[in-house]
N, C-alpha and C positions, 0 to 999 in steps of 0.2 A: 504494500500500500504506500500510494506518494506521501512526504510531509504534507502538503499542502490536505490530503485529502483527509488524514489523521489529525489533524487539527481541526478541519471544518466540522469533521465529524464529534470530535472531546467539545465541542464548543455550541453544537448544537444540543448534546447529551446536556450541558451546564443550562441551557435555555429553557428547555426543555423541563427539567428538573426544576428549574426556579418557576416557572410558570404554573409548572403540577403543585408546588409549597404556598406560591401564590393563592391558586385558586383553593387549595386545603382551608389557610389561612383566613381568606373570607370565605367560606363555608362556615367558618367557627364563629367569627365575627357575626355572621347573617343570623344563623343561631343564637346570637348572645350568651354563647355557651362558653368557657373554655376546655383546651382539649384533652384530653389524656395523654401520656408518652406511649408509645404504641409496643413496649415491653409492659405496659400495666395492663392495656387490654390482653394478655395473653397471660398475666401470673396466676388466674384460678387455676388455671392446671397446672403451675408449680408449686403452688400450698402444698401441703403435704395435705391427706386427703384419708380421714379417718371414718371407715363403713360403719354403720350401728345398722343400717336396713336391714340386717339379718338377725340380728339381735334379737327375737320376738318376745323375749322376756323381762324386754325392757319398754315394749309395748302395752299399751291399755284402750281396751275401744269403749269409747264413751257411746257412741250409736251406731250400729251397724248397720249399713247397708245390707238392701235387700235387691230381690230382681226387678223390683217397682218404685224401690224407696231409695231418690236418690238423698246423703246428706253433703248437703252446700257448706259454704263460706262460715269458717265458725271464728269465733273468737270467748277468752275467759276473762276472769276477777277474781282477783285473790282478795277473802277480808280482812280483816286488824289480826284476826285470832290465827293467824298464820297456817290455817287448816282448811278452811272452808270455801270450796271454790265452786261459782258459778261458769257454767259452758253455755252460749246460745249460739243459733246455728242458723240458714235459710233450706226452707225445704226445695230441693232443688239447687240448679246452678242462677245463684243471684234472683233466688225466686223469693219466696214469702215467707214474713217474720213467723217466729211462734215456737217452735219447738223450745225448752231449756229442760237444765236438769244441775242439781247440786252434788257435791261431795262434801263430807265434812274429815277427810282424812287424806286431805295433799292431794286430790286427784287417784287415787287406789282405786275407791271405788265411786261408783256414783247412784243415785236416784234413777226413779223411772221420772217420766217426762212431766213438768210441774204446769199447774194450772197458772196460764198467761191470758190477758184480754181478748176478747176474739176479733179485737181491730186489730189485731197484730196482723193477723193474716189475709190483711190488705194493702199492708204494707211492706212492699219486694227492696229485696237486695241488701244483704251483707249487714247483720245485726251487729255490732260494736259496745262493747260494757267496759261500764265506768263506774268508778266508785271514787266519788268528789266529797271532799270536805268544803264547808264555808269557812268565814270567818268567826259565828259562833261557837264552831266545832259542830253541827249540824252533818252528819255524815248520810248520804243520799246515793244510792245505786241509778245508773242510769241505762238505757238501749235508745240508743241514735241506728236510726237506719232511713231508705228512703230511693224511690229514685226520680228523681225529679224532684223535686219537694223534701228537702229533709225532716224527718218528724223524730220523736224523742217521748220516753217513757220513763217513770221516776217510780221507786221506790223507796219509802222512808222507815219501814219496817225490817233491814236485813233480806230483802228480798223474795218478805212472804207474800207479798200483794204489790199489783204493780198499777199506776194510772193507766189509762186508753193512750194510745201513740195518737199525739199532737202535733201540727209543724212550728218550727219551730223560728220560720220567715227566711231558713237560710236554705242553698241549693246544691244537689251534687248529683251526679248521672249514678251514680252506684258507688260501690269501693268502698274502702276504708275514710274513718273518720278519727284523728288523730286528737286525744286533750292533754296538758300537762299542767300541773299550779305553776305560776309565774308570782314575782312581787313577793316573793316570800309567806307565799300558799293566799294574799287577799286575794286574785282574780284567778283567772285559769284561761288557757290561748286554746283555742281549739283550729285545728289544721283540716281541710276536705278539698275535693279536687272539686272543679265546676267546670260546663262544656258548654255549648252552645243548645246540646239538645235537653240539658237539665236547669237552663234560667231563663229568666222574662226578657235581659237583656241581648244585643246584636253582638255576643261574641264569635271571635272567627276561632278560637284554639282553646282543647282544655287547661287549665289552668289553675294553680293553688289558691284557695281563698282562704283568711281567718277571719275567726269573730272570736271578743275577749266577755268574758263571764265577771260581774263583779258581784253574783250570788249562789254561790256554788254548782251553778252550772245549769240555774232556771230560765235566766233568759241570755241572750246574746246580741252584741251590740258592735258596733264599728266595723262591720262587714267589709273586707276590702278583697282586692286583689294582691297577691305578692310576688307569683312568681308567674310568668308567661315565658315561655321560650321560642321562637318564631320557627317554625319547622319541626318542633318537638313535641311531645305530651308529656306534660312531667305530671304525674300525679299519683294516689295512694300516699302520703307522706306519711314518713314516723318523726317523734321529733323524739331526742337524745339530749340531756345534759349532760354538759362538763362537767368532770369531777369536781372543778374546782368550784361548780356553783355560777360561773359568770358567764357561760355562753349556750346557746341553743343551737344543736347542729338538726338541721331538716334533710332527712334520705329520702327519695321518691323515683319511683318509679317513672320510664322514660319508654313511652307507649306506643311508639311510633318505629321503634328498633334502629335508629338511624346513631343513636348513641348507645355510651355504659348509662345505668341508672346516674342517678342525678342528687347533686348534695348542695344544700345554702347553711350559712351563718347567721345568727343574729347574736350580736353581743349587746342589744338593747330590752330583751326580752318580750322580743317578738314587735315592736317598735320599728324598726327598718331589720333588709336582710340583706346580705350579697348576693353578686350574681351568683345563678347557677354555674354549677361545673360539673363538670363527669367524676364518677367515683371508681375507685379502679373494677377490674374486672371478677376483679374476685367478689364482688359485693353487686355485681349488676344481675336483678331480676326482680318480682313482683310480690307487691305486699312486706316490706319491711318491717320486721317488728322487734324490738330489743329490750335488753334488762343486763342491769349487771350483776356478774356472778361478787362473789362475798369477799376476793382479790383483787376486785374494782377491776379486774378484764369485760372486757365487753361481749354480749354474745347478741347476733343478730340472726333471726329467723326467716326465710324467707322461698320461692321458688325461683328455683335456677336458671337464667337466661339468660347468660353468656357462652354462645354459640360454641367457643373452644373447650367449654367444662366437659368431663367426660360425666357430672352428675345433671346436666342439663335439661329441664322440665322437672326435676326430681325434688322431692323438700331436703334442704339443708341448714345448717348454721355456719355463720363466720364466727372465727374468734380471733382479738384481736384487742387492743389499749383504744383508747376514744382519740390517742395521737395518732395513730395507724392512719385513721380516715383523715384525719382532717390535713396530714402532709402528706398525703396520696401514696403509704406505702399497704403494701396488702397485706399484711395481716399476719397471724401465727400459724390459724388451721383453717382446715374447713371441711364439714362434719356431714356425711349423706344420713338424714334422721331416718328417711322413708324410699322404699321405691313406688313410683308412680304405675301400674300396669293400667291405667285407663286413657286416656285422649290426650294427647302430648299437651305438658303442660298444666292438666284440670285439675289442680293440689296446690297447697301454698297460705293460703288464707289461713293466721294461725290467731292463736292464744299462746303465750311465752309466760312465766310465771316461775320465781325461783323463792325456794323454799329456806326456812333456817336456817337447813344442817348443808345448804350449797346444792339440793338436788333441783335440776332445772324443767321445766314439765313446758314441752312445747306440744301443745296440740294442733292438730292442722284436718280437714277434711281432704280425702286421699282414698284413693283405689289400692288397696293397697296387698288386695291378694289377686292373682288369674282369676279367673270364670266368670259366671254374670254375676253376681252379684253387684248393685253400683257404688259409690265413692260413701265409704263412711267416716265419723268424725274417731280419729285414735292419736295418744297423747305419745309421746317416746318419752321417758325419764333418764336424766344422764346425769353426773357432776365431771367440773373440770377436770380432777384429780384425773378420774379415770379416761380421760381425753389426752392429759398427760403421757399418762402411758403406758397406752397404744400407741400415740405419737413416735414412743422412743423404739418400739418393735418397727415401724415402718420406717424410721429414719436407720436402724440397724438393718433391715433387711434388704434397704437400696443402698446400702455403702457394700453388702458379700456381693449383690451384683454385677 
């Protein structure tokens, strides 16, 4: 090959290249996103990668599916008495409120199905429970669910009797509905995605909305917009606090697959946030939910949708420090809770809940044997220690490799 034509050629290759970084670069920009390093999007499958899915004894079915029955989107509550846990569920995928049932012994075992209002079962999609204190110390249980319209039910009895689902003036197409105390427990921020087919208003994209609670969690006020991404869906949020108390990190789901899942900052308490950004890959997929275990490591719940995971559509946990996410490195582990045998994907929606003695009880609705039977709701119990190691078996058995 001449000089002349080895150089036009290296020179073209450089053009070329800056043009492809170019248009990367406003892609990201247009987005208002920023981007990931493209060794992040690929480190879920170098976590180390600890199975429990076979584990069946470390399983518990709170409702079992049948060949007609299917059980949807569940989520729990843990109360004060650090025993007594509430499960509710939609019958169906994102169908109609109504099913619940209690444990009074860490999730072991549970009740048959508790008598709930019969407006519940008018109201679809993804029941949510909450157990919010006032400022009088007033402790109240709550079920947010809704689509289009979000509506809300209260219990002030420990969860023997519940009001009729109400709306509650705010909107969300389905999903998850995220609250947390702010202000040092006076108000409470609550987090929901909104779309254009679940509000009154002419929006073009889904989008995170809050309203802030200054009565523990009866009405809601200041409705706003916070997070939009333009070519995005960021929605499902969970919200996390710093250990240290001073900052709120938002994880949300990114529904449009064009990104990793998506993370914001608030160090005003919900006040203003940053922009979005991608979180690495190890933590990108739907319904986010978290709790910290009793070593302040973080455990985050959720289904698996990062296309290179080899646990992908499957339910998992990351584990990881709350620094992990928020300097974009990936994590310690990451944990397959469940195998999914039903329609890629149709698992994930959970309840995370950790216990005194560190045992962590993530429940999620999940197909979780072959045959017809359909997607029931079952909890996995696990502590770090024992994530520990296992860890260290697999990290010895890829070094005889």
């Amino acid at each position: 090959m001449h000089t002349a034509s080895r150089f036009s050629l290296k020179r073209g290759c450089r053009l070329v290249c800056r043009w492809s970084l170019l248009a990367v670069l406003g892609m990201a920009a247009a987005l208002n996103v920023h981007l990931a390093w493209a060794g992040e999007k690929a480190a879920a499958g170098k976590l180390p990668i600890i199975d429990l899915s076979q584990e069946t004894d470390r399983q518990v079915i709170v409702a079992a599916g049948t060949k007609t029955d299917y059980r949807g989107q569940v989520t729990t509550v843990l109360m004060k008495d650090n025993k007594t846990m509430f499960a509710t569920w939609s019958i169906g995928h994102g169908g109609k409120c109504g099913p619940m049932k209690k444990s009074t012994d860490g999730g072991l075992t549970w009740s048959n199905l508790l008598t709930t209002p019969p407006n519940w079962r008018s109201i679809g999609s993804c029941p949510c429970l909450f157990r919010l204190t006032d400022t009088k110390g007033t402790e109240r249980l709550f079920v947010f669910a809704g689509r289009g319209t979000l509506h809300q039910s209260m219990s002030l009895d420990a969860g023997r009797t519940w009001t009729p689902m109400a709306a509650n003036g705010l909107y969300k197409p389905g999903g998850n509905t995220v609250i947390v105390p702010i202000e040092g427990g006076r108000k409470h921020l609550l987090l929901a995605q909104r779309s254009p087919k679940s509000a009154p208003l002419n929006e073009k994209s889904m989008s995170i909305w809050q309203a802030v609670s200054s009565d523990g969690g009866q009405t809601w006020t200041g409705y706003r917009q916070v997070c939009d991404v333009p070519g995005a869906l960021p929605c499902e949020p969970d919200l996390i606090r710093s250990p240290d108390g001073k900052q709120l990190l938002c994880l949300m789901r990114e529904n449009s697959r064009r990104l990793n899942s998506l993370m914001m900052v608030s160090d005003s308490e919900g006040k203003s946030w940053s922009k979005a950004k991608e979180l690495t890959a190890s933590l990108t997929g739907d319904r986010h939910v978290s709790c910290y275990a009793p070593d302040r490591r973080l455990v985050v719940v959720f289904r698996d949708r990062d296309k290179r995971s080899p646990t992908v559509g499957h339910y998992v946990a990351w584990i990881g420090r709350y620094g992990d996410i928020i300097h974009g490195r990936k994590g310690q582990f990451r944990v397959k809770l469940l195998h999914h045998h039903g329609a890629f994907g149709d698992c994930g929606y959970s309840g995370l809940e950790c216990l005194p003695d560190g045992t962590l009880v993530a429940s999620t609705y999940v197909k979780y044997r072959p045959g017809p039977n359909k997607n029931s709701i079952v909890s996995v119990r696990f502590k770090l220690a024992e994530i520990d190691t296992k860890a260290k078996h697999v990290r010895g058995a890829a070094n005889k490799k």
